[in-house]
C-alpha positions in Angstrom: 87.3 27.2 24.1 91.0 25.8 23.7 91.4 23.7 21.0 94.3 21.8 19.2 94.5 21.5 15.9 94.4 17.9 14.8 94.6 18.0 11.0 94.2 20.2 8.1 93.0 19.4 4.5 92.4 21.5 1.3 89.3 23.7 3.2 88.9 22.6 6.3 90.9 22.0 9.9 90.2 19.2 12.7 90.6 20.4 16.2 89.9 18.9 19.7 87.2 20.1 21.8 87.6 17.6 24.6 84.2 15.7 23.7 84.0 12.5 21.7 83.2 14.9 18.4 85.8 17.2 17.0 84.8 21.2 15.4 85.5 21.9 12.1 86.9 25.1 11.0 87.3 26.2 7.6 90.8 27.1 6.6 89.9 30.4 5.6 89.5 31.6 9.6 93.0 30.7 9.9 94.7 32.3 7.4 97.5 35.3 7.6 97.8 38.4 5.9 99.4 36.8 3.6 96.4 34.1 2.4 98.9 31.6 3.7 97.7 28.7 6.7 99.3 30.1 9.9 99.0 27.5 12.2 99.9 23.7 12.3 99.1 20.3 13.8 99.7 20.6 17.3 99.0 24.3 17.5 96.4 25.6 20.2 93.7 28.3 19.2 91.0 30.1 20.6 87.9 29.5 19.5 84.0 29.8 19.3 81.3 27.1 18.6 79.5 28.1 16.0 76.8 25.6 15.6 75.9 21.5 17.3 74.2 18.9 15.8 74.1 15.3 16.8 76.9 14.5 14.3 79.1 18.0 13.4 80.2 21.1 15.6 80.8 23.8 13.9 83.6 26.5 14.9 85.4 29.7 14.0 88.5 31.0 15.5 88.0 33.6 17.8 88.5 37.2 17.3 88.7 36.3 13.3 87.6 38.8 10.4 86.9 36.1 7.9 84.9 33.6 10.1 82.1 31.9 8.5 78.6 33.2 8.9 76.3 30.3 9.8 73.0 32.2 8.5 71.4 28.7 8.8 71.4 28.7 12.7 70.2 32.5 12.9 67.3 31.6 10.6 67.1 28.9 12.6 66.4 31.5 15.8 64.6 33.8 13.9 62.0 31.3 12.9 61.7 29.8 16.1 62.0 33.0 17.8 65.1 31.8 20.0 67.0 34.4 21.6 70.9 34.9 20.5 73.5 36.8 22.1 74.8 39.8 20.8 77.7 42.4 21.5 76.6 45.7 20.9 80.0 47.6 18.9 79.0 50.9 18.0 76.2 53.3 18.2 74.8 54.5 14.8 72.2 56.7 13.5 68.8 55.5 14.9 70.2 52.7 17.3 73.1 50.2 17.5 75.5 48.0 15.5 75.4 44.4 17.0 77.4 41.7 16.7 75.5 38.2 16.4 78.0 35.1 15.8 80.3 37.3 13.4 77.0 39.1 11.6 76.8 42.4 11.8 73.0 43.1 13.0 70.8 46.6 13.4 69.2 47.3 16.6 66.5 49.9 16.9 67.4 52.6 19.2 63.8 51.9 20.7 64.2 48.6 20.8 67.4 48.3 22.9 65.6 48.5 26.3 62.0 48.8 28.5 63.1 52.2 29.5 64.8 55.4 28.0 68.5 55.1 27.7 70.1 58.1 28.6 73.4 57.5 27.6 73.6 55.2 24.3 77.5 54.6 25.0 77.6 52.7 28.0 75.8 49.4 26.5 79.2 49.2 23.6 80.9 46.5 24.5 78.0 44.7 26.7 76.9 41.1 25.8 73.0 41.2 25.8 70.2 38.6 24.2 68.2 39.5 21.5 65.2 38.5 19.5 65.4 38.5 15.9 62.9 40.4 14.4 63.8 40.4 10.5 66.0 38.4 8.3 67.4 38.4 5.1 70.1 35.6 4.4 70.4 36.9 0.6 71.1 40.8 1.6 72.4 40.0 4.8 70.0 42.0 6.5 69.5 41.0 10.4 67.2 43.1 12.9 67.0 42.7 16.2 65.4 43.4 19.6 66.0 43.4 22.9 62.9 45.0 24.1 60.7 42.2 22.6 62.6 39.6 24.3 62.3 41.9 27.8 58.6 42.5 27.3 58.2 38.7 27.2 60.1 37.6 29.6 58.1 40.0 32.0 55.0 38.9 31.0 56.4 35.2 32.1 57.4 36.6 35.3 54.5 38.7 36.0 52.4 35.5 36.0 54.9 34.3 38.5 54.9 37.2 40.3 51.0 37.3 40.5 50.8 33.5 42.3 53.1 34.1 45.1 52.2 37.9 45.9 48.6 39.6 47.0 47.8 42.8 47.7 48.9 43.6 51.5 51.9 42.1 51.1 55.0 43.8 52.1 58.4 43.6 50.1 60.9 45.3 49.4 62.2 46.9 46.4 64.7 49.6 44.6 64.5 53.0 43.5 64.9 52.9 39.6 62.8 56.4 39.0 62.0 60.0 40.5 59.1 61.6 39.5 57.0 65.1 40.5 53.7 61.9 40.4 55.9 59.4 42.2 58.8 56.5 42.6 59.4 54.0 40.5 60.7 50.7 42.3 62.2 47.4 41.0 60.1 44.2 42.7 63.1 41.3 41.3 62.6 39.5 37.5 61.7 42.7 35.9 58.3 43.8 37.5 57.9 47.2 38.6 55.9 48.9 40.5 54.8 52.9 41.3 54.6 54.8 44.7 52.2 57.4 44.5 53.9 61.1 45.8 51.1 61.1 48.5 52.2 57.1 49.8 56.0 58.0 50.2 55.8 59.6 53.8 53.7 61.5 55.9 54.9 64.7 54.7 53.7 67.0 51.4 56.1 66.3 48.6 56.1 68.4 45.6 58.3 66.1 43.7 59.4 62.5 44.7 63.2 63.3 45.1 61.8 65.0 48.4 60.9 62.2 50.3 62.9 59.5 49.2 66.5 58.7 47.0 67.4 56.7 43.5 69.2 53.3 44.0 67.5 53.0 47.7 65.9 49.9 49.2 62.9 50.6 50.2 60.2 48.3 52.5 56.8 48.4 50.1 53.0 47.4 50.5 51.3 46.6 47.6 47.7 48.6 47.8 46.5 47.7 44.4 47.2 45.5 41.3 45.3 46.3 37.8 45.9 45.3 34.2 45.9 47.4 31.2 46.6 46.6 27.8 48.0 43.8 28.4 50.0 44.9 31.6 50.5 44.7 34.9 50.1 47.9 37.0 51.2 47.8 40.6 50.6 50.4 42.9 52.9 50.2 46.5 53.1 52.5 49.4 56.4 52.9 51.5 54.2 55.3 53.8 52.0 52.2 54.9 55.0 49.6 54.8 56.6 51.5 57.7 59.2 52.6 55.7 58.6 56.4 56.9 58.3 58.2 60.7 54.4 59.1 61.2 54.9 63.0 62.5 51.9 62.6 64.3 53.0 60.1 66.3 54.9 62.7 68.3 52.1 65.7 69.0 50.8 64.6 72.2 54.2 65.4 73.7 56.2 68.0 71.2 52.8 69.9 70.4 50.9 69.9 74.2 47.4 71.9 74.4 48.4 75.6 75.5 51.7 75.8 73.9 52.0 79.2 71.4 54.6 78.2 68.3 55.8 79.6 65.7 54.3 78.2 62.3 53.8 79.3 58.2 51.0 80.0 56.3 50.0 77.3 53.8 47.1 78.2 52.9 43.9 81.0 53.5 40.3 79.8 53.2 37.1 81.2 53.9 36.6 80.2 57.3 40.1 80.4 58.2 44.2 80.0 58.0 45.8 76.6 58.1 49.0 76.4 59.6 51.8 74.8 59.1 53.1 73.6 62.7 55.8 71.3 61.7 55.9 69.5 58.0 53.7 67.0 57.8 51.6 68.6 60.6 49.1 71.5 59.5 46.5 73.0 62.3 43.7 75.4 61.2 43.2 78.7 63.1 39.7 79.6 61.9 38.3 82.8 61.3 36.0 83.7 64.3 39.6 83.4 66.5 40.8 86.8 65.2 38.0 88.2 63.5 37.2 90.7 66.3 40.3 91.2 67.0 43.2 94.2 66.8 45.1 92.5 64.5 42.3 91.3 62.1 43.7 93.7 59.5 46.9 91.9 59.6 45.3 88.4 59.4 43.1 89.1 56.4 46.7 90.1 54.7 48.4 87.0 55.7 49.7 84.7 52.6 51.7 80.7 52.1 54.7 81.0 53.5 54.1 84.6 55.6 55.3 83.6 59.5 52.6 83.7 62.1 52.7 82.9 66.2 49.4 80.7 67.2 48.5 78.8 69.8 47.7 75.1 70.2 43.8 75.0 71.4 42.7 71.6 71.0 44.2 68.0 69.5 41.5 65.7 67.8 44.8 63.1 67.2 42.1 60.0 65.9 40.6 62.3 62.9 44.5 64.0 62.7 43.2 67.4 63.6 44.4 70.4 65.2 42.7 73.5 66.2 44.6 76.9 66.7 44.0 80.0 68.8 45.6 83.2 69.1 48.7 83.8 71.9 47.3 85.1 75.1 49.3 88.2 75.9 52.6 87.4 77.4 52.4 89.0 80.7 48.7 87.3 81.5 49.8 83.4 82.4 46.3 82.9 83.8 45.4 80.4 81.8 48.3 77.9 82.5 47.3 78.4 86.5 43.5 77.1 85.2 45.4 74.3 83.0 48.0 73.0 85.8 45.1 73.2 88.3 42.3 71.1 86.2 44.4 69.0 83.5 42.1 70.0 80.9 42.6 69.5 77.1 40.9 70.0 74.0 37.4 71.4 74.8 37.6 72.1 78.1 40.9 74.1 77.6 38.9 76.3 75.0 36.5 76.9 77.5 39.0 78.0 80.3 40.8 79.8 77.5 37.4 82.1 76.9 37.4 82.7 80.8 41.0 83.7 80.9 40.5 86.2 78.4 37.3 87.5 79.8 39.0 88.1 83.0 41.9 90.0 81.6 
């Protein structure tokens, strides 16, 4: 705050601080390079309250060199474990230098945050709480933590969190991690919670960058809730939330019975090849299809990611199943005539199929 100076004796300086108690600052923060008292009654200064009690308020002027270090308020905090703020200065070997009312104090480079810092720079200069976590008044030795005072600050809010939310629940949320296993995403106060790869979308994602982006705000449904060790595990699904397009939504009318696309090989199997139609949409052309065939050769070579033309034979769209034939040859339209003419699908059309190729 702004304070005038109101008088000064041998050690110490009167100033205003606009309450019905003055601060006292020692004479020794307000010295020049000289040792000599630069300032005088009247004067204005900037400075910072050090320490309140019901009859005294201690201050120091700000930005001084020689303030006083009130080591009784600190161990004051570090026995009552009472958070204090902190500017982080520099960055040292094994964590950082913090500033804690004019003491210099060692942070941990582990202990600085929840989560892996990647660049130790950008906190210099921040204001953050703390925890202290040793103390030394005689050595001057302060320790401190940022973590600690984090990890219980989220246990408070986890208990919050637990009373007003339930599993089914929709919310939203931020992207704060990509992983190949999944998403990380910030709920508010701290809790966090994981969406599996397989609950992003509809599609196959190899890594979770695929399906969905850091910093976005996401819709999620919470699917399940555990504890372990102490801590909450939330597991959330954007898929379910409606936070991605269902591709099968769209078959009935983009993938109709009868119509011959080009897909990819995922995969080869025993008792057939799965296809992929579309991503998020495979179909499985199965063995007995092209085992008799001219090109069976060719088939039994087939590997992920080779191109092959197939035929859409039947749609079982409750159980998300599609069955694949082999193209009818392009000048025999034969079995559209018997398609048009009955409006079959699925079963029947396999059955007209069979004929169709009989007769040709």
């Amino acid at each position: 705050i702004k304070a005038e100076i109101l008088s000064s004796g041998k050690e110490e300086t009167f100033v205003s601080t606009g309450t019905p108690l003055d601060a006292v600052v020692i004479n020794a923060d307000l010295l020049d390079e000289n040792k000599a008292l630069k300032y005088k009654v009247g004067d204005t200064i900037d400075i910072v309250i050090l320490r309140v009690t019901h009859d005294e308020i201690r201050a120091t002027r700000k930005g001084s060199k020689s303030a006083p270090i009130d080591m009784e308020n600190l161990e004051d905090a570090f026995d009552m474990e009472l958070p204090v703020e902190g500017k982080v200065t520099e960055v040292v070997n094994g964590g950082y230098r913090v500033s804690v009312q004019g003491q210099q104090a060692f942070c941990p480079i582990s202990q600085i945050d929840a989560r892996q810092i990647k660049d130790p720079s950008q906190l210099i200069g921040k204001k953050l709480e703390f925890l202290i976590t040793q103390f030394d008044a005689k050595k001057r030795n302060i320790v401190v933590s940022r973590r600690k005072l984090l990890d219980l600050q989220k246990a408070e809010n986890e208990g919050l969190w637990m009373e007003k939310n339930k599993i089914g629940d929709i919310l939203e949320g931020t992207v704060t991690r990509l992983e190949s296993f999944g998403a990380f995403v910030d709920l508010g106060n701290g809790i966090e919670g994981l969406v599996h790869v397989s609950e992003i979308g509809f599609v196959r994602l190899k890594h979770a960058s695929e399906g969905v982006n850091l910093d976005a705000t996401v819709p999620v449904k919470i699917i399940k809730v555990t504890e372990e060790d102490g801590r909450l595990k939330i597991s959330l699904s954007i898929k379910q939330a409606g936070g991605a397009t269902d591709p099968w939504t769209m078959v009935p009318q983009t993938y109709p019975v009868g119509k011959i696309i080009d897909g990819v090989v995922d995969k080869r199997e025993a008792f057939g090849i799965f296809v992929v139609i579309t991503p998020g949409i495979n179909g499985l052309l199965p063995k007995s299809k092209w085992r008799d065939s001219e090109l069976a050769k060719s088939f039994e070579e087939k590997k992920k990611g080779d191109p092959i033309k197939v035929r859409i034979d039947e749609i079982k769209y409750e159980e998300r199943k599609i069955s694949l034939g082999l193209p009818l040859d392009a000048e025999d339209e034969s079995w559209r005539e018997h398609q048009n003419a009955k409006g079959f699908g699925g079963g029947s059309f396999a059955a007209a199929f069979s004929k169709a190729t009989k007769k040709s």
